[in-house]
Backbone as JSON, one array per atom type, in Angstrom:
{
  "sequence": "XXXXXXXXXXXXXXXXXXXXXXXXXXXXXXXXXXXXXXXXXXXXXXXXXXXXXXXXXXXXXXXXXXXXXXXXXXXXXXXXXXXXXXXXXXXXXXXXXXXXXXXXXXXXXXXXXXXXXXXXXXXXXXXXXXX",
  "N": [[152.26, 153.05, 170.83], [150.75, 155.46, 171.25], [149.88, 155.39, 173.83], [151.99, 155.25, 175.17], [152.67, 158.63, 174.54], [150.67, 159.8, 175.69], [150.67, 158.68, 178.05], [153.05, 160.67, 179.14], [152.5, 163.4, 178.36], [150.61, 163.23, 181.1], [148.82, 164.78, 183.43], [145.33, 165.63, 184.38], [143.38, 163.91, 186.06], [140.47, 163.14, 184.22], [138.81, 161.65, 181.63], [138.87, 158.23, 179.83], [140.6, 157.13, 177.6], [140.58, 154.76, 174.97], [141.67, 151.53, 175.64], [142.69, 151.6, 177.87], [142.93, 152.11, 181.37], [143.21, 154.05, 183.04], [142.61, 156.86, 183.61], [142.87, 160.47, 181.83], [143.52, 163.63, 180.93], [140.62, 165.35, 180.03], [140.46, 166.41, 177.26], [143.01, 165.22, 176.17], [142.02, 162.75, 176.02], [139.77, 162.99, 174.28], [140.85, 164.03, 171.69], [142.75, 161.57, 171.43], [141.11, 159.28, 170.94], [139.81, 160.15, 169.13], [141.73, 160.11, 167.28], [142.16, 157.09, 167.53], [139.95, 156.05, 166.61], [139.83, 157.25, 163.72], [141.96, 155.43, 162.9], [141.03, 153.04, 163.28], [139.25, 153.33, 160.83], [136.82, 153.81, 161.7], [134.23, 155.48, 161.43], [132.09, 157.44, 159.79], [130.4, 159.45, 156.78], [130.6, 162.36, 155.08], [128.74, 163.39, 152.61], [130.99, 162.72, 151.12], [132.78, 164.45, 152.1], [133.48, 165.0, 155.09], [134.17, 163.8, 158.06], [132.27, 163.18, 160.78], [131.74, 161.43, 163.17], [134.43, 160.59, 164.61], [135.25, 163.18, 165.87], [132.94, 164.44, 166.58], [131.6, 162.88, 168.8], [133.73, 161.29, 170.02], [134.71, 163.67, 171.29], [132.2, 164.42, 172.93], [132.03, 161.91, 174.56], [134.3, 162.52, 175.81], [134.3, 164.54, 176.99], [131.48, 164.52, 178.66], [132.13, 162.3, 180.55], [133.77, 163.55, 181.58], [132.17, 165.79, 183.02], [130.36, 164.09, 184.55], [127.86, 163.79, 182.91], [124.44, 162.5, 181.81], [123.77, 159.68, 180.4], [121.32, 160.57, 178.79], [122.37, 163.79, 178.15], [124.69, 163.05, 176.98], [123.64, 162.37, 174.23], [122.58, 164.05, 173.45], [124.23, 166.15, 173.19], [125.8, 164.99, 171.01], [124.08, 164.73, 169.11], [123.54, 167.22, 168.59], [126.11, 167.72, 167.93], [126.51, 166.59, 165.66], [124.34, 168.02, 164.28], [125.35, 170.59, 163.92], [127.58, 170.93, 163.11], [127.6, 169.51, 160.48], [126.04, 171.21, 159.23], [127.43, 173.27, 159.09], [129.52, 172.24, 157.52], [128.03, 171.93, 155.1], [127.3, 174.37, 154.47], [129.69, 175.4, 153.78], [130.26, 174.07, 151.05], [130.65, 173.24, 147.99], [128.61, 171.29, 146.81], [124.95, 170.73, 147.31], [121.92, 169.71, 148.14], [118.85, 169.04, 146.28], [115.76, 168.3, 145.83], [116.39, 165.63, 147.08], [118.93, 165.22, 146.07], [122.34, 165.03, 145.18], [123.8, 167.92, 143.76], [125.7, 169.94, 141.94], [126.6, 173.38, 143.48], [125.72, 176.24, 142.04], [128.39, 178.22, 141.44], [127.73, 180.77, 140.53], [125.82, 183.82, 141.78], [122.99, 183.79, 143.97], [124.57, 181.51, 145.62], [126.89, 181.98, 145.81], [128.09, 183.68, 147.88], [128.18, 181.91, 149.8], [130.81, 180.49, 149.67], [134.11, 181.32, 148.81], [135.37, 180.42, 146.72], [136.13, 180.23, 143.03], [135.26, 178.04, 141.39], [134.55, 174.43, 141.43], [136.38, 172.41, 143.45], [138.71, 170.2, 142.8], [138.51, 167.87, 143.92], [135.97, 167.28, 144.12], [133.08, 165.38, 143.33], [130.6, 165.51, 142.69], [130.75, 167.56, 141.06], [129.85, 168.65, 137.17], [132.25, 169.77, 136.25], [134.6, 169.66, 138.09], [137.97, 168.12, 138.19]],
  "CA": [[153.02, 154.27, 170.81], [149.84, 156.77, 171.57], [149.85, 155.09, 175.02], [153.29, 156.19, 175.58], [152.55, 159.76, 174.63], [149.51, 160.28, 176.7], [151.61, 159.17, 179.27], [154.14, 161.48, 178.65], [151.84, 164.45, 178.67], [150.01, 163.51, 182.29], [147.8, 166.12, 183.55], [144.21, 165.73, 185.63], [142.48, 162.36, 185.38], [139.41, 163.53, 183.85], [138.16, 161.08, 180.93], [139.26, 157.32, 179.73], [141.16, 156.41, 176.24], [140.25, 153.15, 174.54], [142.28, 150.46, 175.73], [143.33, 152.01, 178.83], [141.64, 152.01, 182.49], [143.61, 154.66, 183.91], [141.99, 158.19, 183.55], [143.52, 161.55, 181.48], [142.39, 164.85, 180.63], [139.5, 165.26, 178.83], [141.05, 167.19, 176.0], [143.82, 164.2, 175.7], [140.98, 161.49, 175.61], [139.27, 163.3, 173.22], [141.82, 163.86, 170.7], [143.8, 160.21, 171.39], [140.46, 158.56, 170.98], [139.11, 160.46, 167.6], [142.85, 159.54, 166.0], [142.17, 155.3, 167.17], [138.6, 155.91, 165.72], [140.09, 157.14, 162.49], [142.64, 154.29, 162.2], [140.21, 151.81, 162.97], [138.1, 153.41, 159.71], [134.91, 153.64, 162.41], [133.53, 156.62, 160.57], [130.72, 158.19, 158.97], [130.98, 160.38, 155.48], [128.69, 163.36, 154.91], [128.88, 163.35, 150.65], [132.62, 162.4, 150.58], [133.43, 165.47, 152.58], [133.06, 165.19, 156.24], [133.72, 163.0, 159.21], [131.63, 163.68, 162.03], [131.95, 160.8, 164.44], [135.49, 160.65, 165.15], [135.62, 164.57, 166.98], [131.82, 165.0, 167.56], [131.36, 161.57, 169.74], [135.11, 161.24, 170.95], [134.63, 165.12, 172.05], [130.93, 164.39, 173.76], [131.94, 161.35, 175.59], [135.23, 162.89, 176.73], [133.24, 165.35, 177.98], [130.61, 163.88, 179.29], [133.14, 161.7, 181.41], [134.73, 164.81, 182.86], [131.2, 166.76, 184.22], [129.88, 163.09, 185.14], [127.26, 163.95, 182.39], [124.16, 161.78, 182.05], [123.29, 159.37, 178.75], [120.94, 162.04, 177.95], [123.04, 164.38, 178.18], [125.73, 162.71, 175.96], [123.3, 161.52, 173.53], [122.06, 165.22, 173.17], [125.78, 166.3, 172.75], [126.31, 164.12, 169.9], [123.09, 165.39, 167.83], [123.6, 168.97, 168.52], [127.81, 168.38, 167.32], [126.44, 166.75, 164.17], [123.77, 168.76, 163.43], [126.58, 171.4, 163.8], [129.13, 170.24, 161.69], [126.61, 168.76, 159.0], [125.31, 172.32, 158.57], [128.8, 173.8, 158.6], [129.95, 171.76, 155.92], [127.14, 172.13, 153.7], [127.46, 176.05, 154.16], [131.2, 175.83, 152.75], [130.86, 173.45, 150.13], [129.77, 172.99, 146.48], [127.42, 170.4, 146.49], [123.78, 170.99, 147.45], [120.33, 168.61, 148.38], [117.76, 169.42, 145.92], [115.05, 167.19, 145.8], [116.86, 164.2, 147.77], [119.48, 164.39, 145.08], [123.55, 165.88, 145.44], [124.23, 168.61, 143.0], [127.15, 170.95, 142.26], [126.34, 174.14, 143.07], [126.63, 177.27, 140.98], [129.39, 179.8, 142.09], [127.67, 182.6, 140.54], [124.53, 184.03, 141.84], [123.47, 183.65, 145.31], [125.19, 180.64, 146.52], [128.43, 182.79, 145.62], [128.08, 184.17, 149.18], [128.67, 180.86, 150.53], [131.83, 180.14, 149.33], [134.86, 182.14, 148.11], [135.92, 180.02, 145.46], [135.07, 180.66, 141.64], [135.08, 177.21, 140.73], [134.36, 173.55, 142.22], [136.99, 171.94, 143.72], [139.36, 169.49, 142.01], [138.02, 166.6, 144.4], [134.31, 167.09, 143.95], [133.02, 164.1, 142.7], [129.67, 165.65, 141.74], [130.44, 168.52, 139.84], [130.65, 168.09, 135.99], [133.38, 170.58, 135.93], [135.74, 168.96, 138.51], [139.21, 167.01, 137.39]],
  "C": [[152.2, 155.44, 171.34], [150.07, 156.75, 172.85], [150.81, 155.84, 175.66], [153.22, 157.44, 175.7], [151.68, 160.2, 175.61], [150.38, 160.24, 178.22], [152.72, 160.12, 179.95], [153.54, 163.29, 179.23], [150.88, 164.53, 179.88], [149.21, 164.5, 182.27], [146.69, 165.49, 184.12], [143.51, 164.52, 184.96], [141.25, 162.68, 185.41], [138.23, 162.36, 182.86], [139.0, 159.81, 180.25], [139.65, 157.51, 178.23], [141.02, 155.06, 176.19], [141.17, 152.72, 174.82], [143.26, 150.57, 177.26], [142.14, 152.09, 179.89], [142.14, 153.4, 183.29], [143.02, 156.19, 183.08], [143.15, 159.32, 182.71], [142.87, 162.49, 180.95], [141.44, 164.73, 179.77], [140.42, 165.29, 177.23], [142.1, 166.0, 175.16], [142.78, 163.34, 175.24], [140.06, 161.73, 174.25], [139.76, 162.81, 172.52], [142.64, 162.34, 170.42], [142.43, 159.63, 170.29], [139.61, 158.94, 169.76], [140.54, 159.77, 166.65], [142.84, 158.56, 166.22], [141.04, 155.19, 166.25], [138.52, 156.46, 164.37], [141.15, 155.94, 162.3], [142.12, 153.06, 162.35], [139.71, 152.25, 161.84], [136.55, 153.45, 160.85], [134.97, 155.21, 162.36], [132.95, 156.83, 159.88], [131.36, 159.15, 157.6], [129.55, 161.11, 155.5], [129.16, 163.61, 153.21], [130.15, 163.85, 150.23], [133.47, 163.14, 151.76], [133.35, 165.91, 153.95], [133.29, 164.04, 157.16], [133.39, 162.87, 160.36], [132.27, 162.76, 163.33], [133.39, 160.64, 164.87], [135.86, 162.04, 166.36], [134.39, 164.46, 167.43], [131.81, 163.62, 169.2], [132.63, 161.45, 170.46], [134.88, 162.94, 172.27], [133.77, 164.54, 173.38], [131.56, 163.47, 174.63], [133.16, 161.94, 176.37], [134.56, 163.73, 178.17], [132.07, 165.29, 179.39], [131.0, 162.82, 180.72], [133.87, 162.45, 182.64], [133.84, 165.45, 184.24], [130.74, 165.57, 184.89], [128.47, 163.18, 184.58], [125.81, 162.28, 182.61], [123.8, 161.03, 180.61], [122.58, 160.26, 177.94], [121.59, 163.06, 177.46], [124.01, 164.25, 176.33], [124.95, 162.91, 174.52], [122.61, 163.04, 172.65], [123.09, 166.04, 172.47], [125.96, 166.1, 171.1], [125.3, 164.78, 168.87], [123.36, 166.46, 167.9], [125.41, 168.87, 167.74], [126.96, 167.71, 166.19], [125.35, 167.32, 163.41], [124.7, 169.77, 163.43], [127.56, 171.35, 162.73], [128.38, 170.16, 160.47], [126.03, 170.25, 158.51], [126.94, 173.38, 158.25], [129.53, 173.6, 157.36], [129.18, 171.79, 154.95], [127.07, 173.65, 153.36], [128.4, 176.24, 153.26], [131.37, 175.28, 151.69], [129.91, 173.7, 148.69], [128.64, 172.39, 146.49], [126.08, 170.89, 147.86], [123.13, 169.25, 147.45], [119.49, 169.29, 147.51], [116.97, 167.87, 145.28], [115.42, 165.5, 145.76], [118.33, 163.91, 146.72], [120.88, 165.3, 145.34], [123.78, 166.12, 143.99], [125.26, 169.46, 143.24], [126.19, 172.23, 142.34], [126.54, 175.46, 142.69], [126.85, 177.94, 141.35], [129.1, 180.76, 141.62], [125.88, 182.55, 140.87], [124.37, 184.29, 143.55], [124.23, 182.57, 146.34], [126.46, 181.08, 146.94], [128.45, 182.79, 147.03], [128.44, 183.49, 150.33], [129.99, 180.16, 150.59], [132.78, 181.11, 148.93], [135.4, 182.04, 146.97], [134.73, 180.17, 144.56], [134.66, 179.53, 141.12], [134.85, 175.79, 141.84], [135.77, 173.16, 142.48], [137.62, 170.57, 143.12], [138.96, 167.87, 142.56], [136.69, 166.39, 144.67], [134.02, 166.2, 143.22], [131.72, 164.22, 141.93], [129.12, 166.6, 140.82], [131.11, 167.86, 138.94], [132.11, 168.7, 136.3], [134.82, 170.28, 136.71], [136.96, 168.23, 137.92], [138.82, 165.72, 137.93]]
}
């Protein structure tokens, strides 16, 4: 059924979708090819709350496909989107690294600043205070 759509939406043969030989925009290949790589389950977790490789890696190689990038390139891509992301999501969330270990951490003080909410989130798994 994705097949169909892509086809549907045409546009500049830029970058490949899994299971297909025929070329489509980056931006399509991207996006098609992060939603097969979530329904296969081929994904990473950053502490419950995060799945990098489906957008960072679908993105990069789309990409990378379009300028005619080189493995380096890509491979550079890919660490710079998940050190990206991986620091993004640890900015917005509750849980903390202190000494190799995931803690909740406390909404008052200075972490406050990082978050807007007063309390942990109802699907935090490693604050006490969660449901």
């Amino acid at each position: 059924m994705a097949h169909k759509v892509i086809d549907r939406l045409g546009g500049v043969e830029e970058a490949t979708v899994f299971g297909r030989s025929t070329k489509v925009p980056a931006a399509v290949a991207a996006a098609f090819n992060s939603d097969i790589t979530y329904a296969l389950d081929a994904d990473d977790t950053l502490f419950d709350s995060a799945h990098f490789a489906t957008i960072v890696v679908s993105s990069a190689r789309a990409e990378a496909e379009r300028v005619d990038a080189s493995g380096d390139s890509l491979l550079r891509a890919v660490a710079v989107g998940y050190d990206m992301t991986a620091r993004l999501n640890l900015a917005c969330s509750f849980i903390e690294v202190v000494d190799g270990k995931m803690k909740c951490r406390n909404s008052s003080g200075a972490d406050t600043a990082l978050s807007a909410r007063s309390s942990p989130p109802s699907w935090c798994r490693v604050c006490p205070a969660a449901g």
